[in-house]
C-alpha positions in Angstrom: 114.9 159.9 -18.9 113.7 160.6 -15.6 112.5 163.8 -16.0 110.6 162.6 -19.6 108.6 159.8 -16.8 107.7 162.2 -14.3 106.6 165.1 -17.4 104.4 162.2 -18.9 103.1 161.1 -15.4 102.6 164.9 -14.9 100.5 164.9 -17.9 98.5 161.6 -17.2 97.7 162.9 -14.2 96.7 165.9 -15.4 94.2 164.8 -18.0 92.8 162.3 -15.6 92.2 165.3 -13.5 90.5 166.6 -16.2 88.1 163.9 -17.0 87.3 163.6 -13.7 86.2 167.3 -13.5 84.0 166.8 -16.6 82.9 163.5 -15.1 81.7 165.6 -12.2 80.4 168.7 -13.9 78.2 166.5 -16.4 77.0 164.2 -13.1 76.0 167.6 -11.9 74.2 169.1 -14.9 72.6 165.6 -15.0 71.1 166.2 -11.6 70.6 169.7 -12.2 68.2 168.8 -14.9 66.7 166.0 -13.3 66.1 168.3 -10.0 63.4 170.6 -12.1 61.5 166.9 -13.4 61.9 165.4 -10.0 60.2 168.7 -8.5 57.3 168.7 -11.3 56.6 165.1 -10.7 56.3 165.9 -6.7 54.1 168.9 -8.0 52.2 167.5 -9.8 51.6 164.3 -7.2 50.5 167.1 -5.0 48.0 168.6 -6.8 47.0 165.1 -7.8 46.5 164.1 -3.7 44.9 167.8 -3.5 42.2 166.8 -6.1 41.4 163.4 -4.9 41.2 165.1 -1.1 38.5 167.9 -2.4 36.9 165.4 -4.2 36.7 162.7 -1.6 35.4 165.8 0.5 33.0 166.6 -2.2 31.7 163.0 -1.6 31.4 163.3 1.7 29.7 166.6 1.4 27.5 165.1 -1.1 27.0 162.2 1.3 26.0 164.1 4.4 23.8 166.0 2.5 21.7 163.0 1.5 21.3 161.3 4.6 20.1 164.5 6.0 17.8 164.9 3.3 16.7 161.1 3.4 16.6 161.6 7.7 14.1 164.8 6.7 12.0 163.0 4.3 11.6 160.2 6.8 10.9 162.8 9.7 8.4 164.4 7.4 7.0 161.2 6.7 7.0 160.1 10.2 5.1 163.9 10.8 2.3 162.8 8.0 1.6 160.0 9.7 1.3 161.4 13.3 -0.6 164.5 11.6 -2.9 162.0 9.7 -3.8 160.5 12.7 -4.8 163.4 14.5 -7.1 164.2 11.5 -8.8 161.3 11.6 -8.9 161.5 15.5 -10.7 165.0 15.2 -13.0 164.1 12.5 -14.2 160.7 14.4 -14.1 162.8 17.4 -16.5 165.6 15.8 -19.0 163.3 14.2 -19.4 161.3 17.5 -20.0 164.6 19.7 -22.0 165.9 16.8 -24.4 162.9 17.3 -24.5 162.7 21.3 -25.3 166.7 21.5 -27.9 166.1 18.4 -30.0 163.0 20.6 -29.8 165.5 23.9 -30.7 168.5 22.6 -33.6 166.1 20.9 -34.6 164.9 24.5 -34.3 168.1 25.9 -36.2 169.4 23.4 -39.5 167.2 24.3 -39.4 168.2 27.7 -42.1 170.9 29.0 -39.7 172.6 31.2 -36.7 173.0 28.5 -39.3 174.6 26.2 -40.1 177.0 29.3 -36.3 177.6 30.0 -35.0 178.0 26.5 -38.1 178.2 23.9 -35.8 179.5 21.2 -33.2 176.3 21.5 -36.6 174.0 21.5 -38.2 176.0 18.5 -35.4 175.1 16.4 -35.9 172.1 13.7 -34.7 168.8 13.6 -32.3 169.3 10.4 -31.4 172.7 11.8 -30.2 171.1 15.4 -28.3 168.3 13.6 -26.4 171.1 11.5 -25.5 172.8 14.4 -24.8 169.9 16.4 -22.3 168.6 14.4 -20.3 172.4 13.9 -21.0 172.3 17.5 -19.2 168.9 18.1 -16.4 169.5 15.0 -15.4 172.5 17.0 -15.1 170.9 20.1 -13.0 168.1 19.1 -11.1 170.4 16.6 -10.0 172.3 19.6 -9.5 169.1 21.8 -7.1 167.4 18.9 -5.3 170.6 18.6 -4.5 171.2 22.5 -3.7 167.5 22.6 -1.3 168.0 20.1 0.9 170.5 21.1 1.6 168.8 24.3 5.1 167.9 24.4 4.5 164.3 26.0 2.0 163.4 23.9 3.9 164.9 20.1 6.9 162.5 22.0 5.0 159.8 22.2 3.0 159.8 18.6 6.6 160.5 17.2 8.0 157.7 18.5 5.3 155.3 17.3 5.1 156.8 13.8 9.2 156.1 13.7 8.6 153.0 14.8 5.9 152.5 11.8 8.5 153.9 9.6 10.7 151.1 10.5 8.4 148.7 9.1 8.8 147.2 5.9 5.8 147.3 4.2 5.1 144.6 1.2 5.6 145.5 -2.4 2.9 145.4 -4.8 4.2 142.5 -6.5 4.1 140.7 -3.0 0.4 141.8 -2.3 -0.7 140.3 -5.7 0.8 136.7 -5.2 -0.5 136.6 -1.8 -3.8 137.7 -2.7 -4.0 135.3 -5.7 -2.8 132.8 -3.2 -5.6 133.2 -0.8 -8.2 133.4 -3.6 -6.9 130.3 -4.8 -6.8 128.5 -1.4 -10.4 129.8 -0.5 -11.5 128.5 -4.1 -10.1 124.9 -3.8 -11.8 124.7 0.0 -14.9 126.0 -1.4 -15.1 123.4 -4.1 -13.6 120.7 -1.5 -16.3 121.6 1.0 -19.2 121.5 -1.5 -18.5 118.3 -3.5 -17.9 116.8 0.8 -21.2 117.7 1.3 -23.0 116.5 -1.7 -20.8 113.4 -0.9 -21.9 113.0 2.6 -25.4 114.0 1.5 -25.5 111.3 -1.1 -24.6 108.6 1.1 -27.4 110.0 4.1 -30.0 109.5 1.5 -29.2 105.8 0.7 -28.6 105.0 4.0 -32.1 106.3 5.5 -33.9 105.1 2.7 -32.4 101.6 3.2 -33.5 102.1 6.8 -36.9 103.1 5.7 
């Protein structure tokens, strides 16, 4: 009887041993198979954090590369504007000397002893000295402007003021119209306020000097 218990205990123990090693060798293929997706998904969260890194670089690239152009395109406007100036400069410059060398050569040329000294300057015509004065004073201030220009204090200085110009912000169209419709308007109404006043103040003169009369 004894020996029947401890043969069936045998065998129980057995057969749990048994289960238990399938228990463990399923638990295992379970996580052998899981291992593979587990490693995908880590993949492919990798490559997913890879993509969004290139592409937030991308943006980044994308967004140095515009404020570089936009910091160009306002240097270049800042340039046109400095440039402009010293256009304008040389041309007012030119037509001014142009005009001061005309009226002294004129002078000169009505004097006895310039005609003696230089008879071929004072032989010239009017309309030929005023051509040649203004070439004569474009040059000069073309020159001038230009030596100006390339100083490096003076580029420093005209490219700090045209920065600070850039800085400035200008009104829109829209805003240019109302205000200009605005002062039209104003200017109107005071016209009309200050002529009907003064046919007013007229009318009552009249009847008050010829009462007095």
């Amino acid at each position: 009887m004894a020996t029947r218990k401890e043969k069936e205990a045998a065998r129980k123990g057995s057969e749990k041993a048994a289960d238990e090693a399938a228990h463990d060798e399923g638990a295992e293929a379970s996580l052998a198979v899981r291992e593979p997706s587990d490693l995908d998904a880590a993949a492919d969260d990798s490559e997913e954090a890879n993509e969004e890194s290139q592409e937030g670089e991308q943006s980044d690239e994308l967004a140095a590369g515009d404020s570089e152009e936009e910091s160009v395109a306002r240097q270049l406007g800042a340039d046109r504007y400095v440039m402009a100036g010293f256009f304008a400069l040389a041309i007012l410059g030119g037509y001014v000397l142009g005009k001061v060398t005309q009226t002294i050569w004129a002078n000169l040329a009505s004097r006895d002893w310039f005609n003696q000294a230089l008879p071929s300057l004072a032989a010239i015509s009017e309309e030929s000295r005023t051509t040649l004065a203004m070439v004569f004073g474009g040059v000069v201030s073309l020159v001038v402007v230009l030596r100006t220009y390339r100083r490096p204090d003076v580029r420093e200085w005209t490219d700090e003021v045209a920065s600070e110009l850039m800085k400035v912000k200008w009104p829109t169209k829209k805003d240019v119209t109302n205000s200009t419709l605005v002062v039209i308007a104003a200017s109107s109404f005071a016209t009309l306020y200050l002529a009907l006043l003064d046919r007013l103040w007229s009318f009552v003169t009249g009847i008050v000097y010829r009462t007095g009369s």
